[in-house]
LOSE-102160 format. One line per field, with one value per residue (C-alpha): z, x, y; residue number from 1. Coordinates in steps of 0.2 Angstrom, whole numbers, plus 5000, padded with zeros to 4 digits. Layout:
// residues N
w: [Z; ...];
u: [X; ...];
v: [Y; ...];
num: [NUM; ...];
This chain:
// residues 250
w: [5127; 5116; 5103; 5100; 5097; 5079; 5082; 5067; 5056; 5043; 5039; 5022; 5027; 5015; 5018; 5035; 5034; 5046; 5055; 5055; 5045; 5058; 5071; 5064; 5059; 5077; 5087; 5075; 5079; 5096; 5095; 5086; 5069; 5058; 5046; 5026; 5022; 5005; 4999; 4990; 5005; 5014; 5031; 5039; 5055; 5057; 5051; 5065; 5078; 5074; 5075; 5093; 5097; 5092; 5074; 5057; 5042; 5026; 5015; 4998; 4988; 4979; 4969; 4973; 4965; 4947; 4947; 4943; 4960; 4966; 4960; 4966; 4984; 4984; 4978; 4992; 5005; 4998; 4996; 5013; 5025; 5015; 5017; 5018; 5033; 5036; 5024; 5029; 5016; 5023; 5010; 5005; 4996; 5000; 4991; 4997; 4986; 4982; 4970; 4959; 4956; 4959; 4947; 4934; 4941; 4960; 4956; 4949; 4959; 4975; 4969; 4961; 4979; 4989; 4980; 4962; 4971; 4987; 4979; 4968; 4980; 4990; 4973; 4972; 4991; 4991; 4979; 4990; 5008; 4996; 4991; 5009; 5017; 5031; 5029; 5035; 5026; 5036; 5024; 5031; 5028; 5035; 5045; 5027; 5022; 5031; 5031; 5015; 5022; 5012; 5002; 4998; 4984; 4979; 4996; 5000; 4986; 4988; 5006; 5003; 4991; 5003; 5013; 4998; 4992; 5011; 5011; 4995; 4998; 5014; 5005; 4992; 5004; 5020; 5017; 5010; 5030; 5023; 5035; 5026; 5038; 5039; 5052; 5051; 5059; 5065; 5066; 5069; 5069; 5056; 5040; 5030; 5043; 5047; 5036; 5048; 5063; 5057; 5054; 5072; 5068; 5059; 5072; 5086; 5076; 5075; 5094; 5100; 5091; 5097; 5114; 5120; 5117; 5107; 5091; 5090; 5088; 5076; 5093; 5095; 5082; 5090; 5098; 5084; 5071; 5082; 5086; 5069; 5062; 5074; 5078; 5091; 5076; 5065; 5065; 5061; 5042; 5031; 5047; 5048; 5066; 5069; 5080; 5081; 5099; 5098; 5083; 5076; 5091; 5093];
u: [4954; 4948; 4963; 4954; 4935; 4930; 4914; 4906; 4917; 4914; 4925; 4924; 4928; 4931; 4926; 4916; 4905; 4915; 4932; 4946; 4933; 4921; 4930; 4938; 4921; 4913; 4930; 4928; 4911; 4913; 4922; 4910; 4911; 4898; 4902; 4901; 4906; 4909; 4911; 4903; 4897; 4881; 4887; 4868; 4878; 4890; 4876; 4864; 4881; 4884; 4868; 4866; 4879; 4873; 4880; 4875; 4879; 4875; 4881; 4887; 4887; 4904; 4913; 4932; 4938; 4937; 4939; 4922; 4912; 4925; 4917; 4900; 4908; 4914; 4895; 4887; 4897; 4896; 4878; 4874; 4887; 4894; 4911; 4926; 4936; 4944; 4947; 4950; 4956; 4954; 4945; 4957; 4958; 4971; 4973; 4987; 4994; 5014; 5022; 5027; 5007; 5001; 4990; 4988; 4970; 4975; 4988; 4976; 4961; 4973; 4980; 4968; 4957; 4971; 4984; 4976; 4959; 4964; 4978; 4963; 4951; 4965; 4969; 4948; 4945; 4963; 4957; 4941; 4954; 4965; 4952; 4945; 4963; 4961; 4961; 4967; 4970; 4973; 4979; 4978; 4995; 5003; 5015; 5020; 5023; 5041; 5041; 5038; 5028; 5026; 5011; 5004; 5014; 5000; 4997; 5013; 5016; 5001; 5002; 5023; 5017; 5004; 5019; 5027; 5011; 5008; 5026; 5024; 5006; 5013; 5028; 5014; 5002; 5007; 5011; 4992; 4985; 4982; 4988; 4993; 4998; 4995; 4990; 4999; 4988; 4996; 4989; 4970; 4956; 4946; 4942; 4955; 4965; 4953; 4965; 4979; 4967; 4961; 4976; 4982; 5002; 5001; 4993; 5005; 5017; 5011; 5005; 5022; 5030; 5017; 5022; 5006; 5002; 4985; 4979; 4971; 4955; 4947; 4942; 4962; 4965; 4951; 4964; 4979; 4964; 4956; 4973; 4977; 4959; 4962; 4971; 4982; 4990; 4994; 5011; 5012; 5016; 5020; 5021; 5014; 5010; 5013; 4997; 5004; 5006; 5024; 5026; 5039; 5050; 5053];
v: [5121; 5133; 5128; 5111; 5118; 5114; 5124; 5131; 5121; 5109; 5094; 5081; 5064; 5052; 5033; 5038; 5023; 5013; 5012; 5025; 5035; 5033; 5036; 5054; 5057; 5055; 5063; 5079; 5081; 5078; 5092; 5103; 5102; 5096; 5080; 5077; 5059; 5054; 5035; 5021; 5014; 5024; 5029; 5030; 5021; 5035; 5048; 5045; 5045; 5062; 5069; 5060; 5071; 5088; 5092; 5091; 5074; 5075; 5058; 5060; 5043; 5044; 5031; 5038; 5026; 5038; 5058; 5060; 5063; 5076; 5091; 5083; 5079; 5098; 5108; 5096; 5102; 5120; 5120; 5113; 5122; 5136; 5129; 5114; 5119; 5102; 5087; 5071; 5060; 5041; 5032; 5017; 4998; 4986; 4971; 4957; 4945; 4941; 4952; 4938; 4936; 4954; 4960; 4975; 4977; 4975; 4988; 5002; 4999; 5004; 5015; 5025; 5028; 5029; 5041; 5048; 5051; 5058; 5071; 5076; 5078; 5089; 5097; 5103; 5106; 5115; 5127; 5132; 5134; 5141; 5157; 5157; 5159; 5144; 5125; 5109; 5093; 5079; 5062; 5046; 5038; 5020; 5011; 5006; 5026; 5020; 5004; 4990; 4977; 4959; 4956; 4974; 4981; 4995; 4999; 5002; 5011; 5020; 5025; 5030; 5041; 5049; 5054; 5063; 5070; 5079; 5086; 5092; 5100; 5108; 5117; 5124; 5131; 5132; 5150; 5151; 5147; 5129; 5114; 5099; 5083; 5065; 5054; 5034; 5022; 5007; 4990; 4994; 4983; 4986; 4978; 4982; 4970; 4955; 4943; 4948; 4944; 4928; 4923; 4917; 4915; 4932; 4941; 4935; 4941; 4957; 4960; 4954; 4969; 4984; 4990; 4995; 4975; 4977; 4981; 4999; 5006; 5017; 5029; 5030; 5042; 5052; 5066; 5067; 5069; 5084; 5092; 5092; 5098; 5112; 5130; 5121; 5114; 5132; 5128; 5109; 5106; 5091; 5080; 5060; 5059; 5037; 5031; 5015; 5008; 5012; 4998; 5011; 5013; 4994];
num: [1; 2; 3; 4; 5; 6; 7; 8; 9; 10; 11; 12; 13; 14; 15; 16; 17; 18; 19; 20; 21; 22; 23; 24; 25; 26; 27; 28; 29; 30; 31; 32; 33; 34; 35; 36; 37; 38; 39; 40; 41; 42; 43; 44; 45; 46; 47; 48; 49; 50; 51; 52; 53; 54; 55; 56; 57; 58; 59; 60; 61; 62; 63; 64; 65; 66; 67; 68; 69; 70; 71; 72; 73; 74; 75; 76; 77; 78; 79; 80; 81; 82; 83; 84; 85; 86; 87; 88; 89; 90; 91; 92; 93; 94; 95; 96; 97; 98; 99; 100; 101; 102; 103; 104; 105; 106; 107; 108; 109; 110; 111; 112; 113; 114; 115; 116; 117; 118; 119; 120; 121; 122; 123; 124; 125; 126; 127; 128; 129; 130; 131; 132; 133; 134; 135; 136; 137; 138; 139; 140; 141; 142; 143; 144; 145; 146; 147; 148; 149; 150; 151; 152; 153; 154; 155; 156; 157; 158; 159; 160; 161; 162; 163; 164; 165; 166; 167; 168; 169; 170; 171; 172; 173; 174; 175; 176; 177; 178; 179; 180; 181; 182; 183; 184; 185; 186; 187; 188; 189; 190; 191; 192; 193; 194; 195; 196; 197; 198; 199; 200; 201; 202; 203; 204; 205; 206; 207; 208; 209; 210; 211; 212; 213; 214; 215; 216; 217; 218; 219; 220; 221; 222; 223; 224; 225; 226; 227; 228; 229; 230; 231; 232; 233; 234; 235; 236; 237; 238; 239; 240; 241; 242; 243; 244; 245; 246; 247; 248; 249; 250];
């Protein structure tokens, strides 16, 4: 069990205020590291669950959806803990509405935390594993990174270009000791998808697709996030592991 023990390691989680983020956030330190979260959003919440369980959380506010906290994110982490070992890039905005009426703004704001901010981010942090000789980089991606969805058109973009982005990351610095993969949630039941909940047609539509009969849990990605934060996971490159309930087998 020792290849699972994130001891002594410290791991940037972006968007850790609630849902998937929190639930990485709490699985990583259950597992011994000690939690930075970044986002616009205080994450006191998550900061007094981690501390329950015996590690370090410091929380940087940090508007992602610009370029301009990302050296601020990076010094904070440094100056508290020395180091980024792991980075989790979940922070993400999803806006619905038909293509036909999709807007310019919609389109950017999404697009600008989920791919431009999360491959900067990566880009900084990557520097820091890059010089240190050990790092993972775990990118949240999507059922829609291989599927296209109706409604989303950012989002899927954004989350399709996720994929890409970790492929391409992992061919660059894989031979560096750096870990790049991506972890695609399926239907969760979070906040990004309470219009889908709501919405009692839509979500029997959805349910009667997932095998395992229920929407997930933010605690579900607990072990895929800690396998691929740790050394059991030295030879897993440019992977996106599907949490999905079996969604992409039917």
């Amino acid at each position: 069990m020792n290849l699972f023990d994130l001891s002594g390691k410290t791991a940037l989680v972006t968007g850790a205020n609630t849902g998937l983020g929190q639930g990485m956030a709490l699985a990583l330190a259950s597992a011994g590291a000690d939690i930075v979260s970044a986002g616009v959003s205080p994450a006191d919440d998550t900061g007094e669950k981690v501390k329950a369980l015996g590690r370090k959380f410091i929380d940087v506010s940090a508007d992602l959806s610009s370029l301009e906290p990302v050296e601020k994110i990076v010094e904070a982490a440094k100056s508290e803990f020395g180091k980024i070992d792991i980075l989790i890039n979940n922070a993400g905005l999803i806006r619905r509405e038909d293509s036909v009426n999709f807007s310019e703004k919609d389109w950017d704001d999404v697009m600008n935390v989920n791919i431009k901010g999360a491959f900067f981010l990566s880009q900084r942090v990557g520097r820091e594993m890059i010089a240190q000789g050990y790092g993972k980089i775990i990118n949240v991606a999507s059922m829609l990174s291989f599927q296209g969805g109706i409604r989303v058109p950012s989002y899927t973009a954004s989350k399709s270009a996720i994929a890409g982005i970790t492929r391409l990351l992992a061919n660059e610095w894989a031979s560096k000791g750096i870990n790049i993969n991506a972890i695609a949630p399926g239907y969760m039941a979070t906040d990004n998808t309470a219009q889908l909940r709501d919405d009692e047609k839509r979500s029997s539509e959805i349910l009667s697709r997932i095998p395992a009969g229920r929407w997930g849990l933010p605690s579900d990605l607990g072990g895929a996030v800690i396998f691929l934060a740790s050394s059991a996971s030295d030879y897993v490159n440019g992977a996106i592991i599907p949490v999905d309930g079996g969604w992409l087998a039917r």
